[in-house]
C-alpha positions as protocol buffer text, in pm:
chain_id: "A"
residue {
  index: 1
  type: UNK
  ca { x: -8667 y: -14434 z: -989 }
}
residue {
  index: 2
  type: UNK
  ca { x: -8444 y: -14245 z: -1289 }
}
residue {
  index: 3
  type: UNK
  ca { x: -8594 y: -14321 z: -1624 }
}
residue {
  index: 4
  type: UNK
  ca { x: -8349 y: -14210 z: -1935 }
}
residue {
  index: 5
  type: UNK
  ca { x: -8510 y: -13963 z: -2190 }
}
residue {
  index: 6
  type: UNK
  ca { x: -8598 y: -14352 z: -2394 }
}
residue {
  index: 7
  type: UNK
  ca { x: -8762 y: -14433 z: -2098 }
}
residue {
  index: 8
  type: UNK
  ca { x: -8539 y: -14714 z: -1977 }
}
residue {
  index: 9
  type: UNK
  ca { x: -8443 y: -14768 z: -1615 }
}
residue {
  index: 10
  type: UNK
  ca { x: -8116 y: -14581 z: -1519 }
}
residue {
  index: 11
  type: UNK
  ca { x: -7822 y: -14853 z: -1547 }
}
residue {
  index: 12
  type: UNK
  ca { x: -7476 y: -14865 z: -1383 }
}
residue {
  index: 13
  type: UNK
  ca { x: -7217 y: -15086 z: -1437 }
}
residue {
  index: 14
  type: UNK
  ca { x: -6961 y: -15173 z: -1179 }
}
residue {
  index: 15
  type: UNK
  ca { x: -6618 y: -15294 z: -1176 }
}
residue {
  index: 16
  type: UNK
  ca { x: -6456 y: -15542 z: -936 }
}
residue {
  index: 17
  type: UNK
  ca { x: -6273 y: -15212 z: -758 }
}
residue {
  index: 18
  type: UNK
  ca { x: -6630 y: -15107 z: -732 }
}
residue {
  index: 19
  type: UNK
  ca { x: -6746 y: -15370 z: -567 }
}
residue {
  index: 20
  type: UNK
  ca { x: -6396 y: -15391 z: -341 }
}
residue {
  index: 21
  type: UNK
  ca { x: -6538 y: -15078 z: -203 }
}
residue {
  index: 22
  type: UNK
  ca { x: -6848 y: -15132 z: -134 }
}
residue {
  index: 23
  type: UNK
  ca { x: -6720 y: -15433 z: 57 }
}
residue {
  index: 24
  type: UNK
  ca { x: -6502 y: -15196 z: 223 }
}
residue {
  index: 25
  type: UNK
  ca { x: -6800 y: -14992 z: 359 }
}
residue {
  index: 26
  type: UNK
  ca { x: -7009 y: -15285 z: 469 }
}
residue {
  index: 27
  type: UNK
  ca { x: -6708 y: -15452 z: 694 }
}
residue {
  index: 28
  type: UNK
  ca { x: -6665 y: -15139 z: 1006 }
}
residue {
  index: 29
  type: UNK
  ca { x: -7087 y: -15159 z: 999 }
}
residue {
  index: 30
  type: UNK
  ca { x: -7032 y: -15547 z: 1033 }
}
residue {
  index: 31
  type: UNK
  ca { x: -6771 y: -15575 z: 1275 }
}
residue {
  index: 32
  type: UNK
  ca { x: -6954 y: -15298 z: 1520 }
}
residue {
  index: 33
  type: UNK
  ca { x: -7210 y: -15531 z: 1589 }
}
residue {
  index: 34
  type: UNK
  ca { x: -6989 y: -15856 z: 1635 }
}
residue {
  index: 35
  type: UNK
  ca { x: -6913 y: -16150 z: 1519 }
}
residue {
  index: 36
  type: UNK
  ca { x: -7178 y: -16355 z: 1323 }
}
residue {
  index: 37
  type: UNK
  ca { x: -7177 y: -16706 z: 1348 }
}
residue {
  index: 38
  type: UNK
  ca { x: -7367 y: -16820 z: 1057 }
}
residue {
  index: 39
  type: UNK
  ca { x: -7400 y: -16666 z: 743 }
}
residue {
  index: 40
  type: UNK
  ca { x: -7754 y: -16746 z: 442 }
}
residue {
  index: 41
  type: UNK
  ca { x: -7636 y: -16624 z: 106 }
}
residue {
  index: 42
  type: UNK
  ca { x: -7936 y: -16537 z: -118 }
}
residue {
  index: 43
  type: UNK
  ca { x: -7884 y: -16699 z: -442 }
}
residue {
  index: 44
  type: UNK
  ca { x: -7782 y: -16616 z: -677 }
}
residue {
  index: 45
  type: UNK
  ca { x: -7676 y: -16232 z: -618 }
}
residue {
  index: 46
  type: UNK
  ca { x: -7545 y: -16294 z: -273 }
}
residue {
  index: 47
  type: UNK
  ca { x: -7327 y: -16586 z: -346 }
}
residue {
  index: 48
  type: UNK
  ca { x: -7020 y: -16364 z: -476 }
}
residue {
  index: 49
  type: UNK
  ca { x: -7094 y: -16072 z: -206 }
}
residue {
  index: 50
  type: UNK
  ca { x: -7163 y: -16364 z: 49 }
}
residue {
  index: 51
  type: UNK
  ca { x: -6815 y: -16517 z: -13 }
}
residue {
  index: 52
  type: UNK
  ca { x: -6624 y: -16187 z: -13 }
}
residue {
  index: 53
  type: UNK
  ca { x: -6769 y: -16104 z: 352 }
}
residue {
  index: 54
  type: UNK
  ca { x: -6726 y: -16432 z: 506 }
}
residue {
  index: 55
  type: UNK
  ca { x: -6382 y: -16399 z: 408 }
}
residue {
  index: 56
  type: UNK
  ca { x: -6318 y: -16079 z: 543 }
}
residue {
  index: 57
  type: UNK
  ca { x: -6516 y: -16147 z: 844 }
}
residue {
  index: 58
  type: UNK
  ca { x: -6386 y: -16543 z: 881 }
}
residue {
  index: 59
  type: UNK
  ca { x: -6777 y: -16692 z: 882 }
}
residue {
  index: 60
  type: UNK
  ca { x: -6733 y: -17075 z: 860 }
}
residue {
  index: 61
  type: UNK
  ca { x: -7097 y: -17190 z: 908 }
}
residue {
  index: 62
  type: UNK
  ca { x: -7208 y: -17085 z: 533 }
}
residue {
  index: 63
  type: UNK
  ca { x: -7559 y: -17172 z: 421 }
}
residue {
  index: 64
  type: UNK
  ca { x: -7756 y: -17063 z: 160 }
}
residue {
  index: 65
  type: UNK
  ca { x: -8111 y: -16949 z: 36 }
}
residue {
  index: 66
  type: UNK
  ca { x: -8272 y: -16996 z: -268 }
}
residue {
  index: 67
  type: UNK
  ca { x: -8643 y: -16788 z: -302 }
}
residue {
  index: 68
  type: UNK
  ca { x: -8893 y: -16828 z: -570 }
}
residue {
  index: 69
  type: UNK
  ca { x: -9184 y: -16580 z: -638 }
}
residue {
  index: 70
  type: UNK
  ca { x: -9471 y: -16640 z: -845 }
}
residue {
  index: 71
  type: UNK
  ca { x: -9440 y: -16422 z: -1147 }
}
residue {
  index: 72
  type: UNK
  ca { x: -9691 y: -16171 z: -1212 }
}
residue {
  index: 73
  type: UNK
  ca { x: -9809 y: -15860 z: -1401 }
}
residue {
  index: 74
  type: UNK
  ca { x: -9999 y: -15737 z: -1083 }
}
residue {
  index: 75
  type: UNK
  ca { x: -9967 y: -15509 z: -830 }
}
residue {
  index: 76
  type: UNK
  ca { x: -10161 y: -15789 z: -571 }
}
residue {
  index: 77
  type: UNK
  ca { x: -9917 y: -16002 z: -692 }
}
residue {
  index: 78
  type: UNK
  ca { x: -9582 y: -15867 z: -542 }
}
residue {
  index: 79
  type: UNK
  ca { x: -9753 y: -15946 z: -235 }
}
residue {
  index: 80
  type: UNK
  ca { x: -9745 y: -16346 z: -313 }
}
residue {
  index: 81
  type: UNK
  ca { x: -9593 y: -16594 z: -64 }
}
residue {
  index: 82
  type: UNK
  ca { x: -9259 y: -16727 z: -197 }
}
residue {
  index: 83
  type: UNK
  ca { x: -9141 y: -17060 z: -284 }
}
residue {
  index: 84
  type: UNK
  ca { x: -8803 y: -17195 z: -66 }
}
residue {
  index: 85
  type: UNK
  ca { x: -8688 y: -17411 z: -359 }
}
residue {
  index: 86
  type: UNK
  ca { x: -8357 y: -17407 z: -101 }
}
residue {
  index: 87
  type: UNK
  ca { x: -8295 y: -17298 z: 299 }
}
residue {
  index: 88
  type: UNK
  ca { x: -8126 y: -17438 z: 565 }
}
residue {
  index: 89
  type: UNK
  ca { x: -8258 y: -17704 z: 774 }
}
residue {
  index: 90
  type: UNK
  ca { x: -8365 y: -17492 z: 1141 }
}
residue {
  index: 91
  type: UNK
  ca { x: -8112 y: -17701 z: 1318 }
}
residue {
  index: 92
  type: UNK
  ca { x: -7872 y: -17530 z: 1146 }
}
residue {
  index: 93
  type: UNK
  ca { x: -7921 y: -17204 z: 1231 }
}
residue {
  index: 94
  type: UNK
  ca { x: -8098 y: -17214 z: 1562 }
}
residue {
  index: 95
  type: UNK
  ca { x: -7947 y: -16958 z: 1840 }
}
residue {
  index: 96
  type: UNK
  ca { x: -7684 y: -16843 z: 1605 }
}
residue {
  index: 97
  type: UNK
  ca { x: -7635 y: -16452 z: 1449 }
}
residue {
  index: 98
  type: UNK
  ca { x: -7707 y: -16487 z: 1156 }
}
residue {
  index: 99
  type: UNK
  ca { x: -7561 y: -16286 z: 836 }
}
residue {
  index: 100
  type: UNK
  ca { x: -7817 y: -16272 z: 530 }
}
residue {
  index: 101
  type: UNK
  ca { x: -7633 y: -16136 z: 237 }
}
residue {
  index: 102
  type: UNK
  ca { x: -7844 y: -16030 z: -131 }
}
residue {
  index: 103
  type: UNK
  ca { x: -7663 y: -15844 z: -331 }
}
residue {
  index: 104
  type: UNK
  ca { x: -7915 y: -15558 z: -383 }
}
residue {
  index: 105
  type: UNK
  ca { x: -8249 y: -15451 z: -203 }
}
residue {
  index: 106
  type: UNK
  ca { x: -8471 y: -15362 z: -492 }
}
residue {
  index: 107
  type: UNK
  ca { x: -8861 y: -15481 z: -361 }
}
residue {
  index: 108
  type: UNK
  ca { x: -8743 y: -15638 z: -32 }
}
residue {
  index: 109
  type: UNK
  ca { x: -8941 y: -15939 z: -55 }
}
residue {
  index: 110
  type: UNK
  ca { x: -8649 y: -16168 z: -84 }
}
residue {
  index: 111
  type: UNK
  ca { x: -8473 y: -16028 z: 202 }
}
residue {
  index: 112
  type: UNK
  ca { x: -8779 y: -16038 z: 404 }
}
residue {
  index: 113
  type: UNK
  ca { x: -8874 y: -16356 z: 314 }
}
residue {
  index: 114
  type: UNK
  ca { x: -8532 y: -16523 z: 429 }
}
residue {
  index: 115
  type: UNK
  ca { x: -8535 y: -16281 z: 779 }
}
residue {
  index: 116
  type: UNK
  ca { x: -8876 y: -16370 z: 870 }
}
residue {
  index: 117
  type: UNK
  ca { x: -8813 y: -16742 z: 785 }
}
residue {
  index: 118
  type: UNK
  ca { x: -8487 y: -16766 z: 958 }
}
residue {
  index: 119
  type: UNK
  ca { x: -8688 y: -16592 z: 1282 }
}
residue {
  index: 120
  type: UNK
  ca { x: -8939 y: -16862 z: 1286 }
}
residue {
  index: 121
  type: UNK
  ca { x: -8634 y: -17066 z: 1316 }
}
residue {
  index: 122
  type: UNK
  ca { x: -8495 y: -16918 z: 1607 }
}
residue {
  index: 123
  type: UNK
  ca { x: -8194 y: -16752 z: 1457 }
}
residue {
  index: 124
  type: UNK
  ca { x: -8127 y: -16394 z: 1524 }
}
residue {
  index: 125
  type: UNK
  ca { x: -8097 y: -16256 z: 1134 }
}
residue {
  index: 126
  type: UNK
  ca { x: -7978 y: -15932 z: 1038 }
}
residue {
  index: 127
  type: UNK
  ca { x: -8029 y: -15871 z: 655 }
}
residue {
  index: 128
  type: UNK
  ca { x: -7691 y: -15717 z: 409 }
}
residue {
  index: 129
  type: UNK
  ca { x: -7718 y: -15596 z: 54 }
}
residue {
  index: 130
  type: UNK
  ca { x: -7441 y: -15419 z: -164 }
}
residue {
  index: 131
  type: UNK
  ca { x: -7725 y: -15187 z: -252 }
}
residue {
  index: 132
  type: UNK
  ca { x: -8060 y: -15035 z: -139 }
}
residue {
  index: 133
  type: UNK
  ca { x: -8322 y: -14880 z: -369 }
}
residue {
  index: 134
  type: UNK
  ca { x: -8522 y: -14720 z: -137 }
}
residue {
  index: 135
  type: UNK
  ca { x: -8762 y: -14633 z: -451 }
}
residue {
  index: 136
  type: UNK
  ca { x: -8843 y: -14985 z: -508 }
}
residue {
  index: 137
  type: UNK
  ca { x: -8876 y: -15117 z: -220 }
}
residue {
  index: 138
  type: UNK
  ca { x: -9261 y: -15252 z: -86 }
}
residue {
  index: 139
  type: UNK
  ca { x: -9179 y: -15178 z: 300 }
}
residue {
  index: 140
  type: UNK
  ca { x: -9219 y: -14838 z: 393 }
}
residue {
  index: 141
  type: UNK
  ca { x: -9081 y: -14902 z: 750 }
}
residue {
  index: 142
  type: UNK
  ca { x: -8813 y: -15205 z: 676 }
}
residue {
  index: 143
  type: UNK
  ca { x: -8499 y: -15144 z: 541 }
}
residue {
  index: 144
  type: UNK
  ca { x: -8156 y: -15365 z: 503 }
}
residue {
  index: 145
  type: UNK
  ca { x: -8000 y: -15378 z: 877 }
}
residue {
  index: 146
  type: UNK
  ca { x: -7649 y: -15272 z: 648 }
}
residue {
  index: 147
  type: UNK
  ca { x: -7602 y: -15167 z: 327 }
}
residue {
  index: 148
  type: UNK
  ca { x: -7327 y: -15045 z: 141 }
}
residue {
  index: 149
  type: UNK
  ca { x: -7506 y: -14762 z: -84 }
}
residue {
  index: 150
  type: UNK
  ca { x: -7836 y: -14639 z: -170 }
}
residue {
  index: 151
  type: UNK
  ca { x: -7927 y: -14622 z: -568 }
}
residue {
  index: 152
  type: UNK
  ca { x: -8237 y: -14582 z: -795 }
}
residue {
  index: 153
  type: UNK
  ca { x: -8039 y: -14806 z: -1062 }
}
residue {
  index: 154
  type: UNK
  ca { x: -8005 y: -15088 z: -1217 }
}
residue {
  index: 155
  type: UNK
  ca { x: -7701 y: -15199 z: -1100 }
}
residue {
  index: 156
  type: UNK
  ca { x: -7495 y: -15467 z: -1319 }
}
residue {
  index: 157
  type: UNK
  ca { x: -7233 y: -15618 z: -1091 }
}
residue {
  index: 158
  type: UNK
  ca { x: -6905 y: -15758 z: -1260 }
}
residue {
  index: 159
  type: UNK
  ca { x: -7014 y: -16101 z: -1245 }
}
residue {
  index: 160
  type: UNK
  ca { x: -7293 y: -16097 z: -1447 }
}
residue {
  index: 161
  type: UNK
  ca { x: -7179 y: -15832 z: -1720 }
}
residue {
  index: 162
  type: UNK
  ca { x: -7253 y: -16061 z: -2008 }
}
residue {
  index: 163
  type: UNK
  ca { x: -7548 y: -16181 z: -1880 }
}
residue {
  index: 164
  type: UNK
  ca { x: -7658 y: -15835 z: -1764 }
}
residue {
  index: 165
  type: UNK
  ca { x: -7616 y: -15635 z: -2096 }
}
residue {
  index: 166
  type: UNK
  ca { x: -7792 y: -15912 z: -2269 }
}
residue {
  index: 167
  type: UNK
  ca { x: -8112 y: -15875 z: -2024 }
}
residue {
  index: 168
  type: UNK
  ca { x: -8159 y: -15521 z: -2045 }
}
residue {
  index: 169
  type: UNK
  ca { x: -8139 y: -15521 z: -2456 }
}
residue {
  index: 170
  type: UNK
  ca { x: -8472 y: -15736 z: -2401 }
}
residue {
  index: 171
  type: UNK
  ca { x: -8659 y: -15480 z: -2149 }
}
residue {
  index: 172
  type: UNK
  ca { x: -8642 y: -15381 z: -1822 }
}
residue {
  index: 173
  type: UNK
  ca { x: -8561 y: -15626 z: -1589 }
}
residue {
  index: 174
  type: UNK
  ca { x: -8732 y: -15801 z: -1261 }
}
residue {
  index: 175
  type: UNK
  ca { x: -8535 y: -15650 z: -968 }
}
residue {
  index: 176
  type: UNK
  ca { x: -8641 y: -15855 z: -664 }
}
């Protein structure tokens, strides 16, 4: 992870042509595989991601995923079971390839959490982020199954610019 000479996390902002291109990389990784027939958007950071792929890659059978950790000053802690405050019913995603789109991989946990839920379901999941700190991450052998770039950032995406800045005047922020 980059500190700055202050000691705050490295930060980079992106633009919408940023993010254009990062969508651009993801799609030839996506389309090698096949088509997906479902799609769980994490919320909230894969919601705008989520929508630009399905687009691109005409997924109908959107869903999405809303995880909860317990918050916690620990190091035991990041290993807490999450809440599902939302996820798909199993009927809904039973036999189907399965898209799961964050919009960054910081700790993994949230990514994990919605894979190895929608496997006890019976779904075949593949995970998706825009971005992938290797740095942060908790799983020394699991990684996104596609990602667009790897980073040891904070990234700020376009749609949250406002409410980005404001966060990071306040301390460094929770990157699940």
């Amino acid at each position: 992870m980059s500190d700055s000479p202050q000691g705050r996390m490295r930060q980079e902002i992106l633009t919408w042509e940023d993010v254009d291109k990062l969508i651009d990389i993801l799609l030839p990784q996506l389309r090698a595989i096949g088509p997906f027939s479902a799609m769980v958007m994490i919320t909230r950071g894969g919601v705008i991601p989520g929508g630009m792929l399905a687009e691109a890659l005409e997924i109908e059978h959107l869903l999405t995923a809303a995880v909860d950790f317990p918050a916690t000053d620990s190091a035991t802690g990041l290993m807490a079971w999450p809440s599902f405050l939302q996820f798909p019913d199993a009927s809904l995603v039973v036999n189907r390839k399965t898209l799961i789109v964050d919009d960054v991989w910081g700790s993994g946990r949230t990514s994990t959490a919605v894979r190895e839920r929608l496997l006890s379901a019976a779904a075949t999941p593949f995970t998706c982020v825009l971005h992938y700190n290797p740095y942060r991450s908790l799983f020394t052998k699991a990684k996104p199954d596609f990602f667009a770039a790897t980073t040891d950032a904070y990234i700020i995406y376009p749609w949250e610019l406002d409410r980005g800045l404001r966060g990071l005047t306040m301390g460094q922020p929770d990157m699940n």
